[in-house]
DRENLUMRO-321020 format. One line per 2 residues: number of its first residue (from 0); their letters; for each residue x, y, z of N, C-alpha, C. Coordinates in steps of 0.2 Angstrom, whole numbers, plus 5000, padded with zeros to 4 digits. Example, Ala and Ser with C-alpha at 12.3 -4.5 7.8 and 13.67 -1.06 7.14 Angstrom:
% residues 2
0) AS) 5066 4972 5039 5062 4978 5039 5066 4984 5039 ~ 5064 4989 5035 5068 4995 5036 5064 5000 5039;
% end
This chain:
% residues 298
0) XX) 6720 5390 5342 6713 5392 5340 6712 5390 5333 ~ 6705 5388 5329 6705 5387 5325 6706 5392 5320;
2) XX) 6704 5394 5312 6703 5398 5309 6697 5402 5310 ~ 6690 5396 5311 6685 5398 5311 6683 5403 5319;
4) XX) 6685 5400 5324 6686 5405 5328 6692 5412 5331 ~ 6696 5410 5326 6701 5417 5324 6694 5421 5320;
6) XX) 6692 5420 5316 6688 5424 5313 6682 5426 5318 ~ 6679 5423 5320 6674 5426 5326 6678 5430 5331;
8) XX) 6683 5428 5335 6687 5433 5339 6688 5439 5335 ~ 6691 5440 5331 6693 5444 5324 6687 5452 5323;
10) XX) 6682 5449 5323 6675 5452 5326 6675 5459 5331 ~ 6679 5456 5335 6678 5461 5340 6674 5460 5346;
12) XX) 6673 5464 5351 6671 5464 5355 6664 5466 5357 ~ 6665 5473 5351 6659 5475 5349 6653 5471 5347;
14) XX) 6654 5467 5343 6648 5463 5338 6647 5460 5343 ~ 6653 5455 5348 6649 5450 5351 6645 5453 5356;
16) XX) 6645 5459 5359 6640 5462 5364 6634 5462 5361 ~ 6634 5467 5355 6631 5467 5352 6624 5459 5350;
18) XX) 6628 5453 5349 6622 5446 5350 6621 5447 5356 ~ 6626 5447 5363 6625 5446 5368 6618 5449 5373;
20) XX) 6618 5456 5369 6612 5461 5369 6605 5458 5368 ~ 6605 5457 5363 6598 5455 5363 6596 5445 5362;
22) XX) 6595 5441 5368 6596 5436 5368 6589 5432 5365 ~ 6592 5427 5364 6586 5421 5362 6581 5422 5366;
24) XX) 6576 5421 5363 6567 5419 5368 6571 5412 5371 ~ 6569 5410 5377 6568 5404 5383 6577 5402 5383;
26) XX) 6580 5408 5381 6586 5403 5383 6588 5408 5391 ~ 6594 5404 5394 6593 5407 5401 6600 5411 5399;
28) XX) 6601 5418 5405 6604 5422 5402 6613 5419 5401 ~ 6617 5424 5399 6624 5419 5401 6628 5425 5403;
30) XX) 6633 5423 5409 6636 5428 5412 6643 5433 5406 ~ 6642 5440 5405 6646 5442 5402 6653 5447 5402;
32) XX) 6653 5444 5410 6660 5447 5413 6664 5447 5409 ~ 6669 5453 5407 6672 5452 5400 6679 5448 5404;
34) XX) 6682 5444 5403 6689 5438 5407 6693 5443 5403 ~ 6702 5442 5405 6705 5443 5403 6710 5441 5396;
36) XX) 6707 5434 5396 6709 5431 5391 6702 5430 5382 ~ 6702 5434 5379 6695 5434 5376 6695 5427 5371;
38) XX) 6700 5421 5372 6699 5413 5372 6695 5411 5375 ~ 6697 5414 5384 6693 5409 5387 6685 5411 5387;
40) XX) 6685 5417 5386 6676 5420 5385 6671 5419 5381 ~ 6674 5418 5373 6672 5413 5369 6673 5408 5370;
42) XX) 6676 5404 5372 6673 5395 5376 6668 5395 5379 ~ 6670 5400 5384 6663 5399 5387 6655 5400 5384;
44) XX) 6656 5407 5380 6652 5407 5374 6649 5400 5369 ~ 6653 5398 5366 6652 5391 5361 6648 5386 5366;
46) XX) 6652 5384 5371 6649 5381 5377 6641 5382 5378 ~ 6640 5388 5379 6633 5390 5381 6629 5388 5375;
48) XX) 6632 5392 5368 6628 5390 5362 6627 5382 5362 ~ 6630 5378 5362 6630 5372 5366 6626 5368 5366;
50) XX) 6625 5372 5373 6621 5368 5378 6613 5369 5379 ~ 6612 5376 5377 6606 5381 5379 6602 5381 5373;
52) XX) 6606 5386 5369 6604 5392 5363 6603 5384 5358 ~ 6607 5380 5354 6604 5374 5349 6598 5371 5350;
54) XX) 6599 5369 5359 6594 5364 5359 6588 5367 5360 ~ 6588 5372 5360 6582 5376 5362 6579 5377 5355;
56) XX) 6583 5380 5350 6582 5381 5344 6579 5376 5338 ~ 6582 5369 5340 6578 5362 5336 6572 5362 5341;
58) XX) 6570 5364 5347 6565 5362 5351 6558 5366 5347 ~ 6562 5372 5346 6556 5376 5343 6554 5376 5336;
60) XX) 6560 5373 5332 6560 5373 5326 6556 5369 5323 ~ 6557 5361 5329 6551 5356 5326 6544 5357 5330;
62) XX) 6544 5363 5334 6537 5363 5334 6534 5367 5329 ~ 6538 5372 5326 6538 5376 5320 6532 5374 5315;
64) XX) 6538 5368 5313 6537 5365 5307 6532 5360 5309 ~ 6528 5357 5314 6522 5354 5317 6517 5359 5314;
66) XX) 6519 5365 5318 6512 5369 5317 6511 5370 5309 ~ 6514 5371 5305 6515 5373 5298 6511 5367 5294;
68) XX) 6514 5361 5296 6511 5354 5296 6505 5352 5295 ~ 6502 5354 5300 6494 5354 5304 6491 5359 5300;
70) XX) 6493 5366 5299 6488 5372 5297 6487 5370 5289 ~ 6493 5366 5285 6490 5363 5277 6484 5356 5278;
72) XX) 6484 5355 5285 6480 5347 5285 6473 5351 5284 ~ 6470 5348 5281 6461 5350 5281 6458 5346 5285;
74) XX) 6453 5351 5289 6452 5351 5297 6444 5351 5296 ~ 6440 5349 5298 6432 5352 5300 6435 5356 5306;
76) XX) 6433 5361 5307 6437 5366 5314 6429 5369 5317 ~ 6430 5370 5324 6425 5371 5328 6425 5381 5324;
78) XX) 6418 5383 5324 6418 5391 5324 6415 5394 5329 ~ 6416 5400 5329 6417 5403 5337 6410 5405 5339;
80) XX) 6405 5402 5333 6396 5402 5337 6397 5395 5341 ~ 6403 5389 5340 6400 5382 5341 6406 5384 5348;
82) XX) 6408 5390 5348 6413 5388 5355 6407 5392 5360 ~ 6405 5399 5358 6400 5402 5361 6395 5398 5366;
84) XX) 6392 5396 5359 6385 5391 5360 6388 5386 5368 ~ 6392 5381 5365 6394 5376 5372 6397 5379 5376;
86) XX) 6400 5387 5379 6402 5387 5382 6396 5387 5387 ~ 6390 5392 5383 6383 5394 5388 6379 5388 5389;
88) XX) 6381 5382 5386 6379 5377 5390 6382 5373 5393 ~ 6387 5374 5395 6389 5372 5402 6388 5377 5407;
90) XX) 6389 5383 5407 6387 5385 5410 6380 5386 5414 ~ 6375 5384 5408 6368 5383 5410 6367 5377 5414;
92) XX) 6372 5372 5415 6374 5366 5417 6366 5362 5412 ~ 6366 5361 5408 6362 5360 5403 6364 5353 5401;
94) XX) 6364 5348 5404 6368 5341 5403 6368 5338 5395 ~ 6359 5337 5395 6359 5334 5390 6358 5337 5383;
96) XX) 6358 5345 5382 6360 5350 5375 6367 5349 5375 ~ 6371 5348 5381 6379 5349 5380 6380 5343 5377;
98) XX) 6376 5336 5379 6378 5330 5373 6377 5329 5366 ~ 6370 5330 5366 6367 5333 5362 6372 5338 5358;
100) XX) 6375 5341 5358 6378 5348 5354 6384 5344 5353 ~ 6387 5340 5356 6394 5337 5356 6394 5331 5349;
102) XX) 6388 5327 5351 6385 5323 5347 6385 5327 5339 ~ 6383 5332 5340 6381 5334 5333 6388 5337 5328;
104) XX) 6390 5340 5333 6399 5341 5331 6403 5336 5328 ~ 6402 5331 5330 6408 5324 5327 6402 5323 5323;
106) XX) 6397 5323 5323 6392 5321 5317 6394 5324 5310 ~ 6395 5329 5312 6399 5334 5306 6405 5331 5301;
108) XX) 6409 5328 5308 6415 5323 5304 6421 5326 5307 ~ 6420 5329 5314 6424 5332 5317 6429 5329 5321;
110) XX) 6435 5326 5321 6439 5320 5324 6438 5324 5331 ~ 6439 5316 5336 6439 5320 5344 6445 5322 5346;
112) XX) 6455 5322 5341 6457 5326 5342 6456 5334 5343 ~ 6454 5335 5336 6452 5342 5334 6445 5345 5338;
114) XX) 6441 5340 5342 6437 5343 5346 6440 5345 5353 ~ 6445 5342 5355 6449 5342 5360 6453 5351 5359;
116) XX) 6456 5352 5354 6458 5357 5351 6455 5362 5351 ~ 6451 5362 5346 6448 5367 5345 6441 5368 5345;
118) XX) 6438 5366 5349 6432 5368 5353 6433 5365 5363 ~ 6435 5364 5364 6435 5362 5372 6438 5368 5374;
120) XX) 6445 5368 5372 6451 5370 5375 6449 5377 5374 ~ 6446 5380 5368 6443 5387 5368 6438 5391 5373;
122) XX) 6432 5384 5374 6428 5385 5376 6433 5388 5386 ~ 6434 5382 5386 6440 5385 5395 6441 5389 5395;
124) XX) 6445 5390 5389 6448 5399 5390 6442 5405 5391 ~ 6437 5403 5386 6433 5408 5386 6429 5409 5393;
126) XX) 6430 5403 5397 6425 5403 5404 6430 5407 5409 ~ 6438 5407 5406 6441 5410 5409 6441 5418 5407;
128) XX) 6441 5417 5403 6439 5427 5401 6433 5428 5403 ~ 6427 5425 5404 6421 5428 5409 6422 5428 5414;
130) XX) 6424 5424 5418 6425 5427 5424 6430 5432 5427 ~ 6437 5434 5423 6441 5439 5422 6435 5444 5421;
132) XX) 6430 5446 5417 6429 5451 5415 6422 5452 5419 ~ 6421 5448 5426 6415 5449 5430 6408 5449 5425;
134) XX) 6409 5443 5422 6404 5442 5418 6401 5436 5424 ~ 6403 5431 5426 6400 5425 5430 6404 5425 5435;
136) XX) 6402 5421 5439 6409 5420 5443 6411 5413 5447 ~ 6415 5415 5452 6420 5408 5452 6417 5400 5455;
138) XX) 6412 5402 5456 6408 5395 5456 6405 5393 5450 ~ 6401 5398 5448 6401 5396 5439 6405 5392 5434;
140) XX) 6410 5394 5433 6416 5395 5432 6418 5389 5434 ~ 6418 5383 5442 6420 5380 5443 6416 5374 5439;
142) XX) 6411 5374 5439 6404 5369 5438 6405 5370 5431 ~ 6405 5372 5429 6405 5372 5419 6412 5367 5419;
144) XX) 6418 5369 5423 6424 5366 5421 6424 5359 5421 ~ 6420 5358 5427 6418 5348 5429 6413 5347 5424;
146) XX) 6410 5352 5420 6406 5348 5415 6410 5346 5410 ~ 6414 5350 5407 6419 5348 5401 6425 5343 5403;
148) XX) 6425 5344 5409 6430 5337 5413 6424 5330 5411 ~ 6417 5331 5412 6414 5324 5411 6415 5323 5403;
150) XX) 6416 5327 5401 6414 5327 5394 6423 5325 5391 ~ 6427 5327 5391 6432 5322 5392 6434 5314 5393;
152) XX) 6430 5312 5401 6431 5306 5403 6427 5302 5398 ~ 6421 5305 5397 6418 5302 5391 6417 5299 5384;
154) XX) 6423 5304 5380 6425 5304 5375 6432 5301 5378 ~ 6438 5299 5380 6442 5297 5380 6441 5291 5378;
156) XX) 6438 5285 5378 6439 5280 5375 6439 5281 5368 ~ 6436 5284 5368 6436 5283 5357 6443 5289 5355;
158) XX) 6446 5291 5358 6451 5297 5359 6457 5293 5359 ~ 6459 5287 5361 6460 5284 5363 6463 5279 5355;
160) XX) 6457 5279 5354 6456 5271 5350 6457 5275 5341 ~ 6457 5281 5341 6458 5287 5336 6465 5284 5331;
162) XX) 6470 5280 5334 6477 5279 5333 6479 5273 5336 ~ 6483 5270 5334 6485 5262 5337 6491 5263 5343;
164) XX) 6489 5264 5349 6495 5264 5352 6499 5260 5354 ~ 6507 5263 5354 6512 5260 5356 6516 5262 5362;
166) XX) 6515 5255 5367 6518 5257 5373 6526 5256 5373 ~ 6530 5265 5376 6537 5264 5377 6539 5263 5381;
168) XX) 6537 5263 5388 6539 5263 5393 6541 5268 5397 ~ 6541 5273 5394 6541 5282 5396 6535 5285 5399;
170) XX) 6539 5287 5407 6534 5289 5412 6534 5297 5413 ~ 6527 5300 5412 6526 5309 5414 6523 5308 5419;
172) XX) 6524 5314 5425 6522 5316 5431 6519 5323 5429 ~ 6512 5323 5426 6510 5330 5425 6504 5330 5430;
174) XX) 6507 5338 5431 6501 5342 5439 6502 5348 5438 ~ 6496 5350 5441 6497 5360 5443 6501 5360 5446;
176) XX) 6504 5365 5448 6509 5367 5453 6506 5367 5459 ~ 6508 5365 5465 6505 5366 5470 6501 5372 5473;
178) XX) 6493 5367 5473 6488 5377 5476 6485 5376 5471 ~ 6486 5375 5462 6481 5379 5456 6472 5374 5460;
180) XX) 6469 5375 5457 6462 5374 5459 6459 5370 5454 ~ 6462 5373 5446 6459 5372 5438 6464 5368 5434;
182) XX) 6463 5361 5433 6468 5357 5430 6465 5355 5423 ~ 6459 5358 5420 6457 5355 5416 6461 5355 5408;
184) XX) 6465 5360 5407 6471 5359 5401 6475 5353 5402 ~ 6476 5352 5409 6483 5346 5411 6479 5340 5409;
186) XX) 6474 5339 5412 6469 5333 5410 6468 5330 5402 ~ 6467 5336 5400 6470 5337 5392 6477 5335 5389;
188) XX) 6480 5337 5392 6488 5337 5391 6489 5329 5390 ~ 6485 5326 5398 6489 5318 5400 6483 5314 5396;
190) XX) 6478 5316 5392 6475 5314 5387 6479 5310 5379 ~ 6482 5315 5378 6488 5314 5372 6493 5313 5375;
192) XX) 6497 5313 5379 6503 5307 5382 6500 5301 5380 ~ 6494 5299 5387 6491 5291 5387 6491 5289 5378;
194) XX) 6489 5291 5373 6489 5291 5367 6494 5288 5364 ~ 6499 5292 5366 6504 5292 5361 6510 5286 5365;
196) XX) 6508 5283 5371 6509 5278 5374 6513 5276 5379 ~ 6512 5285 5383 6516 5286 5389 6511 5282 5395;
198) XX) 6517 5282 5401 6513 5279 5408 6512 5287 5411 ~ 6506 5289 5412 6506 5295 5416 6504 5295 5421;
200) XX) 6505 5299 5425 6505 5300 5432 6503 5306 5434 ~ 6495 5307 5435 6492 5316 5435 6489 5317 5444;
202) XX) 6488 5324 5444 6482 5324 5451 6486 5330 5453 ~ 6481 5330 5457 6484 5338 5462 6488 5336 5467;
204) XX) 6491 5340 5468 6498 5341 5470 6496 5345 5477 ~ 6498 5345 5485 6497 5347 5490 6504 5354 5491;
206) XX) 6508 5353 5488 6514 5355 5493 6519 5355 5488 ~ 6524 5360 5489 6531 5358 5482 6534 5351 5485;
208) XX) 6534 5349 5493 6537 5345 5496 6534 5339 5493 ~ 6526 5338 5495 6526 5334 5490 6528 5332 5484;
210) XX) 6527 5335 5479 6529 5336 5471 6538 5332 5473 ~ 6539 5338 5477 6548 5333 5477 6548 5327 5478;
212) XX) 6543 5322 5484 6544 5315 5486 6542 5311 5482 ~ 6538 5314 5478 6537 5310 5470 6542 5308 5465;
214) XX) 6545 5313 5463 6548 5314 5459 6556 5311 5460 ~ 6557 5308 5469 6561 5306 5471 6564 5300 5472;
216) XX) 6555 5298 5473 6552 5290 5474 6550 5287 5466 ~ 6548 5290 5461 6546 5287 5457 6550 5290 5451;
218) XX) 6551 5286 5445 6556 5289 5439 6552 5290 5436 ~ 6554 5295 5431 6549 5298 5427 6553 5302 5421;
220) XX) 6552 5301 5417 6557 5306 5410 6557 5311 5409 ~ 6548 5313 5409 6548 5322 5408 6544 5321 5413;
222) XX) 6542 5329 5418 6538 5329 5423 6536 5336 5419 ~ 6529 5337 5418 6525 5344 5417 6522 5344 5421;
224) XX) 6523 5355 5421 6518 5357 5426 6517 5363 5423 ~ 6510 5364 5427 6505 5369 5423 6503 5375 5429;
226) XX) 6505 5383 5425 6501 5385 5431 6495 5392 5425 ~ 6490 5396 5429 6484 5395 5425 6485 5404 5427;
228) XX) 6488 5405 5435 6487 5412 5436 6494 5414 5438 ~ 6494 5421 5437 6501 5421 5440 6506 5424 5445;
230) XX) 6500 5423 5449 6502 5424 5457 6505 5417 5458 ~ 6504 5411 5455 6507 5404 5456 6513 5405 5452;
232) XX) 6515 5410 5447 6522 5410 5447 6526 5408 5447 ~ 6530 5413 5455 6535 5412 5457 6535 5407 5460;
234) XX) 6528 5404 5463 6529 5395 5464 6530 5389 5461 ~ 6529 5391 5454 6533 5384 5449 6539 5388 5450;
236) XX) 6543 5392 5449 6551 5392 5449 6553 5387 5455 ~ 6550 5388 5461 6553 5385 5465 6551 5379 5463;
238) XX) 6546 5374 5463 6543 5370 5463 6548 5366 5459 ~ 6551 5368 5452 6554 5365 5446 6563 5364 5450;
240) XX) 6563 5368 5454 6571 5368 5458 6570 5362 5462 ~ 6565 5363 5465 6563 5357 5469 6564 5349 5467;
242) XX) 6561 5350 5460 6562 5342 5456 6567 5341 5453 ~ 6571 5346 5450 6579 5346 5451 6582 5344 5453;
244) XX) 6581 5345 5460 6586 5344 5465 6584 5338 5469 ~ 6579 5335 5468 6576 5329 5473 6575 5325 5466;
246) XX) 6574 5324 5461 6572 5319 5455 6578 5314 5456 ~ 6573 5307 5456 6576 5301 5454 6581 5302 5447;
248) XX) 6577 5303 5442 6580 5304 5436 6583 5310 5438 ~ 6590 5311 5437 6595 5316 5438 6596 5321 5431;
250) XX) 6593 5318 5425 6592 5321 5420 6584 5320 5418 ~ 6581 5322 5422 6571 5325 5419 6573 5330 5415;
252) XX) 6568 5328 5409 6564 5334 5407 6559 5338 5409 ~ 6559 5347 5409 6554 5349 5412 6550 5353 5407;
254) XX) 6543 5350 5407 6540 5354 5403 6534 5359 5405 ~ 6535 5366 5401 6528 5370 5408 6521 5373 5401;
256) XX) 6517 5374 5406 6511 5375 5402 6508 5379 5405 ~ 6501 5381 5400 6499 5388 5402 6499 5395 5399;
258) XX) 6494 5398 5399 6493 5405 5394 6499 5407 5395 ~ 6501 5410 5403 6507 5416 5403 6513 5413 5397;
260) XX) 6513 5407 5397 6519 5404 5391 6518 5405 5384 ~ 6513 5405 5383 6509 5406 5377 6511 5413 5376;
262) XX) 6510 5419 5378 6512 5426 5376 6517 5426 5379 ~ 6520 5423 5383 6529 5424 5386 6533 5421 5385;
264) XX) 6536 5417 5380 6536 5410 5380 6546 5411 5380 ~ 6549 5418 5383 6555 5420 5387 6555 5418 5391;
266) XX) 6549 5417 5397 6547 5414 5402 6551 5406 5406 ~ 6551 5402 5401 6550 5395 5401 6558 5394 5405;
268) XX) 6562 5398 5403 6569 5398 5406 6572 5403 5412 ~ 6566 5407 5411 6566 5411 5418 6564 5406 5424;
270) XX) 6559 5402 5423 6556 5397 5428 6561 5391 5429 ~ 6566 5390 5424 6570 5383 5425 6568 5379 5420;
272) XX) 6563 5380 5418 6559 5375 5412 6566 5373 5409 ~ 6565 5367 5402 6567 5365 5396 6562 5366 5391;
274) XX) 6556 5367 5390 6552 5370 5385 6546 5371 5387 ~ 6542 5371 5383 6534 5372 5383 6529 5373 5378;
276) XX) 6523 5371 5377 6519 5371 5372 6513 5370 5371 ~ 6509 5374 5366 6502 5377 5369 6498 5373 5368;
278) XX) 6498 5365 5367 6492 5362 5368 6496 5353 5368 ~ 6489 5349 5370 6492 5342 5373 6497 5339 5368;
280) XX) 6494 5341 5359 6496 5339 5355 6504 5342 5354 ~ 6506 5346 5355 6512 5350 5355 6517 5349 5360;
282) XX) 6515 5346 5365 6516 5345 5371 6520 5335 5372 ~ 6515 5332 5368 6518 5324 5365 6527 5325 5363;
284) XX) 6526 5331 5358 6531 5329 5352 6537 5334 5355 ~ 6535 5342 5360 6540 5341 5364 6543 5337 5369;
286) XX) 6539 5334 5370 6544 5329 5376 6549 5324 5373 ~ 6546 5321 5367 6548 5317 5362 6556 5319 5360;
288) XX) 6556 5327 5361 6561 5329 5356 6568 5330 5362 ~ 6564 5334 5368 6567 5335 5374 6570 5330 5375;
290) XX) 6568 5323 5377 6571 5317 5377 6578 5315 5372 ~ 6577 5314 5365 6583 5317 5360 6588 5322 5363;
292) XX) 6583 5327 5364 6591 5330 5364 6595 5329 5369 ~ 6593 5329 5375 6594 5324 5382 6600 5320 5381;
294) XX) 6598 5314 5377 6601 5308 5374 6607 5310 5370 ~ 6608 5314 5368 6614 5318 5365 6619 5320 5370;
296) XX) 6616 5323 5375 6622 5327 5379 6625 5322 5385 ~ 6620 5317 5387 6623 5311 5387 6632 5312 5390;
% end
């Protein structure tokens, strides 16, 4: 044994409970049957730091320093009258004020990243907190989200043309979990992939079985999946076992989205996940890094 781990063992058994105790956010638990030999238990431990706890830690830490990044860039940013205002007009299904109003927004000098960001993606969620709060309901609700879906398709070409793409020949399989109804964040998602010069592969999903024949039939590098409510749950854990265990690529990456991840982001390794991230943009440079560290353990 080295010095370095004579002096951890040295520790006690105390201390090490003690980290054991309170674990990382998204790392998955680690069994701590105390063995008879307190060598073999720290192997196992170093092993796990490893394998789980580091790569988890660079995964967060460059999204860290991303968002830190980004909040010193000077932004024209939407304000929450310009998220208000467009939500009520889509829901008025008001076609041509909602272009009109979009129009006016980049007019300002707004890049259609940052419209993407910070007025779209707001405005959904806030269609989703009206209807949570029986403010409107779930056909409203639906018809507003096909408007900001047109409104996407629309602006994507210039979305697109925003940056010089380079194609790598890395393929994503991003979709709801099987059953979600509302894909308008993933559409988003598979916005900045295509950008950034992935082959993507989106749509609704029938069945975990399906999702598995895909994923069995076609290679794909990272496979995301998104779910919106959390009665779908316990169906991405299963879903993500699923592409596991049937994936052409034997080493996918999994990435998961969606609010519950955003306020539970201990979650991402209770489901099976490898990471997760709260917007298209964050969502590029995890898969980016996913991929890396992948490439390492090799």
């Amino acid at each position: 044994m080295t010095d370095s781990r004579q002096r951890v063992v040295a520790r006690g058994w105390e201390q090490a409970e003690e980290v054991a105790a309170e674990p990382l956010r998204g790392v998955r638990p680690v069994a701590l049957a105390r063995p008879d030999d307190p060598g073999l238990w720290l192997g196992r431990l170093v092993r796990t730091i490893e394998a789980e706890v580091i790569p988890r830690l660079v995964l967060s830490g460059r999204a860290a320093a991303l968002a830190q990044a980004q909040a010193r860039a000077p932004l024209i940013e939407a304000s929450q009258a310009d998220i208000i205002r467009l939500a009520d007009l889509v829901l008025a299904r008001s076609d041509l004020e909602v272009d009109q109003f979009v129009d006016g927004v980049r007019q300002r000098g707004m890049a259609i990243e940052n419209l993407y960001l910070d007025l779209l993606t707001p405005v959904a969620r806030r269609l989703g907190d009206l209807w949570k709060e029986d403010l409107c309901d779930f056909a409203q609700v639906t018809l507003a989200l096909g408007r900001l879906h047109d409104l996407l398709r629309a602006l994507s070409p210039a979305f697109q043309d925003e940056v010089a793409r380079k194609t790598h020949g890395l393929r994503a399989l991003l979709v709801p979990v099987p059953g979600e109804q509302h894909s308008f964040g993933l559409v988003m998602v598979a916005e900045f992939f295509r950008r950034a010069g992935w082959d993507v592969w989106s749509g609704p999903i029938k069945s975990t079985a399906e999702l598995a024949g895909i994923a069995r039939t076609k290679w794909f590098s990272v496979i995301g999946l998104s779910v919106s409510c959390a009665p779908s749950f316990d169906h991405l854990a299963q879903s993500i076992r699923a592409v596991r265990r049937t994936s052409r690529n034997r080493g996918v990456g999994v990435l998961v989205g969606g609010p519950i991840f955003i306020d539970h982001p201990e979650l991402v390794a209770k489901v099976g996940a490898d990471a997760t991230a709260s917007d298209g943009r964050q969502a590029v440079i995890q898969a980016h890094n996913l991929l890396d560290l992948l490439a390492k353990h090799r």
